[in-house]
PyMOL commands that place a pseudoatom at each C-alpha (Angstrom):
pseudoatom trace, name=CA, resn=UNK, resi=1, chain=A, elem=C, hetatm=0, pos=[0.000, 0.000, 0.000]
pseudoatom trace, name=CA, resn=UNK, resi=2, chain=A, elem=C, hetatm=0, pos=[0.812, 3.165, -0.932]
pseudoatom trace, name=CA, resn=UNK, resi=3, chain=A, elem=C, hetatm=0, pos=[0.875, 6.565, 0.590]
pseudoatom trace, name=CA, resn=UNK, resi=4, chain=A, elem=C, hetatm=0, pos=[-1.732, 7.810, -2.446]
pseudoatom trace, name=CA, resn=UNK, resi=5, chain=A, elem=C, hetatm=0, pos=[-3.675, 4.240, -1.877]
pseudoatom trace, name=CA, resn=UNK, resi=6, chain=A, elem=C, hetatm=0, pos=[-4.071, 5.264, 1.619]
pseudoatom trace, name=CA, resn=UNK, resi=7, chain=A, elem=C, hetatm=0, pos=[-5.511, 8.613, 1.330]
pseudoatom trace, name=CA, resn=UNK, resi=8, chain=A, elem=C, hetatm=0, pos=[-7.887, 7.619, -1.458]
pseudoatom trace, name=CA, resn=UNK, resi=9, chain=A, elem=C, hetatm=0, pos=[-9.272, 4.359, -0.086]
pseudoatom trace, name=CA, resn=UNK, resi=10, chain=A, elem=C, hetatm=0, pos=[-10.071, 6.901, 3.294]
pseudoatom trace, name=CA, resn=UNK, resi=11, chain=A, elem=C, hetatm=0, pos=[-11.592, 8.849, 0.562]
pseudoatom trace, name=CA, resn=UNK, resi=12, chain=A, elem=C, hetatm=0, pos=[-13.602, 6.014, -1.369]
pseudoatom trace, name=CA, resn=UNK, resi=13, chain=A, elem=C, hetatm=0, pos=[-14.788, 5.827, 2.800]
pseudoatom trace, name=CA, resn=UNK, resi=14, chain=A, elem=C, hetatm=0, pos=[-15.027, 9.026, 3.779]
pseudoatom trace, name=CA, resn=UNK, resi=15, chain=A, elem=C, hetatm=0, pos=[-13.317, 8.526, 6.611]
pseudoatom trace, name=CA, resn=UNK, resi=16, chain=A, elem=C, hetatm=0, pos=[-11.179, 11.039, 8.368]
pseudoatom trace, name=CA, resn=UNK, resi=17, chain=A, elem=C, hetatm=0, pos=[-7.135, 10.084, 9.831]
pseudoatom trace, name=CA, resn=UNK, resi=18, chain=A, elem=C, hetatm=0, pos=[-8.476, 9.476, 13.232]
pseudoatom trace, name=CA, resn=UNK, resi=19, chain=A, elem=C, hetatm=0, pos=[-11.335, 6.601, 11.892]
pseudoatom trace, name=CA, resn=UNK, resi=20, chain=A, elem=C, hetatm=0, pos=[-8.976, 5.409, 10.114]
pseudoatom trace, name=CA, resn=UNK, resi=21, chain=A, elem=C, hetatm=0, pos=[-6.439, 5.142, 13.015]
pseudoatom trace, name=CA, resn=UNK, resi=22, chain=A, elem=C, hetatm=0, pos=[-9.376, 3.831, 15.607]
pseudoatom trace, name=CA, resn=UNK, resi=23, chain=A, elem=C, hetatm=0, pos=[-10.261, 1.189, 13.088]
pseudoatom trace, name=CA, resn=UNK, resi=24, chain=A, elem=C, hetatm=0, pos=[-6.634, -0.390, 12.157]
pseudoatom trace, name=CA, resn=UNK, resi=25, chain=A, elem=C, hetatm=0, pos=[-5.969, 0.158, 16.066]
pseudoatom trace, name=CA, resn=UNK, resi=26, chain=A, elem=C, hetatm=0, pos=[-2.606, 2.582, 14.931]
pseudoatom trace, name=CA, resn=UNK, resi=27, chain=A, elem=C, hetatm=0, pos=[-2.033, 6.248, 16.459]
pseudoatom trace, name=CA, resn=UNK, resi=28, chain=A, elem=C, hetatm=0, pos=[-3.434, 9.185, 14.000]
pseudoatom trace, name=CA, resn=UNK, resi=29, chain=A, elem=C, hetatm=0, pos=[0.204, 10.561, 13.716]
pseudoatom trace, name=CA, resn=UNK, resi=30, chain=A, elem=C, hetatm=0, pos=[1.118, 6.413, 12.032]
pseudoatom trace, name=CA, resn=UNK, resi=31, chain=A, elem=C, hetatm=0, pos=[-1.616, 7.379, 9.522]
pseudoatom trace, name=CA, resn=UNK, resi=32, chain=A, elem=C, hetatm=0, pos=[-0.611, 11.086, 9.340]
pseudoatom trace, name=CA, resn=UNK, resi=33, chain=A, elem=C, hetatm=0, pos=[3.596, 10.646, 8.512]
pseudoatom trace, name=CA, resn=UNK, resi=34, chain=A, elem=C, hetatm=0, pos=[2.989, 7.793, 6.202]
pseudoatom trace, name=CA, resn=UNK, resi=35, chain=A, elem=C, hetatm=0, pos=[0.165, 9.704, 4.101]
pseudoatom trace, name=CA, resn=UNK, resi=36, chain=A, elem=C, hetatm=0, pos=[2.983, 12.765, 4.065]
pseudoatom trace, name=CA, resn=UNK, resi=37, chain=A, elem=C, hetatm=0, pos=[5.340, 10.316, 3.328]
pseudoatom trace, name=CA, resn=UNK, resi=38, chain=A, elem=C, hetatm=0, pos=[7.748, 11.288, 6.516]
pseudoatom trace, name=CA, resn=UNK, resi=39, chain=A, elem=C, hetatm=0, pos=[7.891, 8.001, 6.849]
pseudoatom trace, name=CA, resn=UNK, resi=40, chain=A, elem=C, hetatm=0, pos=[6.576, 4.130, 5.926]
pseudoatom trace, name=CA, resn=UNK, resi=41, chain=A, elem=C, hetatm=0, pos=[4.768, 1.852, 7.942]
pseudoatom trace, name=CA, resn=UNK, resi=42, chain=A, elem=C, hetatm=0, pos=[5.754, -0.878, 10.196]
pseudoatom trace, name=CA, resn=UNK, resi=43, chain=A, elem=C, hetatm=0, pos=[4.600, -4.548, 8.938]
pseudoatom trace, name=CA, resn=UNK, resi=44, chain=A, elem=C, hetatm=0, pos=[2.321, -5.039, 11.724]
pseudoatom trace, name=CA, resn=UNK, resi=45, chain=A, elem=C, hetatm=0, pos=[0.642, -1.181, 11.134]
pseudoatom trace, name=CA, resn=UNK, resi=46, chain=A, elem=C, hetatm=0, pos=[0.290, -1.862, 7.932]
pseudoatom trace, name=CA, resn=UNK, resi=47, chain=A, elem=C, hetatm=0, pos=[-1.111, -5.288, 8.210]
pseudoatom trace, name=CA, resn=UNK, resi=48, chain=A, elem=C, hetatm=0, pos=[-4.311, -3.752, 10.432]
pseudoatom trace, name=CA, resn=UNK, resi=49, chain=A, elem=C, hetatm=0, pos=[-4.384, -0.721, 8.192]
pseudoatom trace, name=CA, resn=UNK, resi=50, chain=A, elem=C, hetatm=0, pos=[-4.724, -2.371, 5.040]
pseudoatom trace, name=CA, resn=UNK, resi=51, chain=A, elem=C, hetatm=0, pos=[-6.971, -5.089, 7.381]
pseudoatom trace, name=CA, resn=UNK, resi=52, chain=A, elem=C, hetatm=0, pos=[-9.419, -2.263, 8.591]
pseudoatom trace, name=CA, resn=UNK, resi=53, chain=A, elem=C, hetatm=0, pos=[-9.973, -1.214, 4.956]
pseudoatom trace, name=CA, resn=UNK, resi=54, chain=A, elem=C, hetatm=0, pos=[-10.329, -4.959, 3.574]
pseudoatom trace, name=CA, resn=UNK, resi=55, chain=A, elem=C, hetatm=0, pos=[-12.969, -5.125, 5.990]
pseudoatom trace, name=CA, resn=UNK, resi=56, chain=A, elem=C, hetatm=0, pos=[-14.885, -2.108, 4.916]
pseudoatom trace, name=CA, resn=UNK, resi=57, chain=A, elem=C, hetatm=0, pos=[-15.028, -3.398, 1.253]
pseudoatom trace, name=CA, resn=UNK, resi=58, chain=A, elem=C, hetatm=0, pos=[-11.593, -1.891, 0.315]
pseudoatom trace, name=CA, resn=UNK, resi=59, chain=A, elem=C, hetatm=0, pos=[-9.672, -3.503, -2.516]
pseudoatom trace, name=CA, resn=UNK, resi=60, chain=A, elem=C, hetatm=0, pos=[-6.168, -2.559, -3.291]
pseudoatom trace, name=CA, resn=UNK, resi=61, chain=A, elem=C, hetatm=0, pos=[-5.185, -2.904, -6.830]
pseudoatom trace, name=CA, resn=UNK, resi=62, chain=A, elem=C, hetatm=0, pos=[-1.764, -3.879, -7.826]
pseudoatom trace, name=CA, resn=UNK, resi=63, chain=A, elem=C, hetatm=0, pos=[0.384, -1.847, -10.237]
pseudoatom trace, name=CA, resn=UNK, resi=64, chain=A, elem=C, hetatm=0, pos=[-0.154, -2.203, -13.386]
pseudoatom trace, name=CA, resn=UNK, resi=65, chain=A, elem=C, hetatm=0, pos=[0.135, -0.476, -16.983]
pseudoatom trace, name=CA, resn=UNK, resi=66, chain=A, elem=C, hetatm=0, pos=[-2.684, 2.173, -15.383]
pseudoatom trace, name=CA, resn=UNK, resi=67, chain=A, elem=C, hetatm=0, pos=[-0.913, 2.126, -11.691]
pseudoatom trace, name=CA, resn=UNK, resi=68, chain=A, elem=C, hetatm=0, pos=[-1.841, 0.910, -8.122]
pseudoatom trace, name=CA, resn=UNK, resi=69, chain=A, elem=C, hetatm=0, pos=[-5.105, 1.827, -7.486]
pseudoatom trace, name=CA, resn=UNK, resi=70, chain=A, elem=C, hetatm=0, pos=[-7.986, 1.129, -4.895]
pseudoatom trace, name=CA, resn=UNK, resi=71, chain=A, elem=C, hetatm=0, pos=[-11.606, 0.109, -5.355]
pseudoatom trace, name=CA, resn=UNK, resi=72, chain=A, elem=C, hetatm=0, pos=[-14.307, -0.305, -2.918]
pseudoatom trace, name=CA, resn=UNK, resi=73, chain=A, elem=C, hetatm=0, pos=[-16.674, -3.376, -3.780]
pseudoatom trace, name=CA, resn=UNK, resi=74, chain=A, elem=C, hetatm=0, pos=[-19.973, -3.232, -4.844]
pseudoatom trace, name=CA, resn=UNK, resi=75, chain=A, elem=C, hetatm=0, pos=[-22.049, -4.563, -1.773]
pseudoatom trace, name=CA, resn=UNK, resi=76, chain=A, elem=C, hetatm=0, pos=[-19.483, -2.520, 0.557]
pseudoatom trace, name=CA, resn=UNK, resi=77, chain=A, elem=C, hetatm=0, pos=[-20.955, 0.403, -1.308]
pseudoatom trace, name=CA, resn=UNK, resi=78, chain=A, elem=C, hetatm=0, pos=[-24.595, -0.079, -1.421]
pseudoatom trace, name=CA, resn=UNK, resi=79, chain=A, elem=C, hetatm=0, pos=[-24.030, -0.989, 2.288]
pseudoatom trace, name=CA, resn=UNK, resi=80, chain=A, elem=C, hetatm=0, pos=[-22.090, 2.507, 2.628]
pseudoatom trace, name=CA, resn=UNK, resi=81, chain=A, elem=C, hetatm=0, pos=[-24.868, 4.583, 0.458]
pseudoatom trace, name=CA, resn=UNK, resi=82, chain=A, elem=C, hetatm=0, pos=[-27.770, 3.107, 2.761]
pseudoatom trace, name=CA, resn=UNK, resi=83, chain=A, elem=C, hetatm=0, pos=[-25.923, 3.826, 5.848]
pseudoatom trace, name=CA, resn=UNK, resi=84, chain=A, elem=C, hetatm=0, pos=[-26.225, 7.712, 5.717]
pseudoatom trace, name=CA, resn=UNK, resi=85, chain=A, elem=C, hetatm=0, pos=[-23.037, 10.086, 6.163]
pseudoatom trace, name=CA, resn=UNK, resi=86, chain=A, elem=C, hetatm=0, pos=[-20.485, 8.661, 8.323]
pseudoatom trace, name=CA, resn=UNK, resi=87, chain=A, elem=C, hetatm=0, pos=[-20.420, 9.309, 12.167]
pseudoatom trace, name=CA, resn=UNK, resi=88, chain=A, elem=C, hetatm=0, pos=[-17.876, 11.898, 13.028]
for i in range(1, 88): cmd.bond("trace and resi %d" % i, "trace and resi %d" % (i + 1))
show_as sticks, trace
zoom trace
């Protein structure tokens, strides 16, 4: 995962650096250097980051001709659509 695949599958969620943080159980400042790219990610921070988004429906895309990429699958988003906006 990427820096730019973090900070657009938060977008595809619409959720802020602290839900992110409270879901993959990491500190807001992990999320915050390593979308700023002060610095990268342990293994284990960015096993339950990229876990938290898996389980909201997150799928990272590999790099390919187009580049890495994220999607967010289809159930995840009629799920997300009937849910309202997102609790803040």
């Amino acid at each position: 995962m990427s820096p730019g695949q973090c900070r657009a599958a938060r977008g595809l969620l619409d959720w802020t650096q602290c839900q992110l943080a409270a879901e993959a159980g990491v500190s807001r400042s992990t999320v915050r250097d390593f979308e700023s790219c002060r610095h990268g990610l342990q293994k284990a921070s960015e096993s339950q980051i990229v876990g938290a988004f898996e389980k909201a429906g997150v799928r990272f895309i590999a790099a390919g001709r187009a580049g890495p990429g994220v999607r967010l699958e289809r159930d995840a988003f009629a799920r997300s659509q009937q849910a309202g906006p997102p609790k803040r």
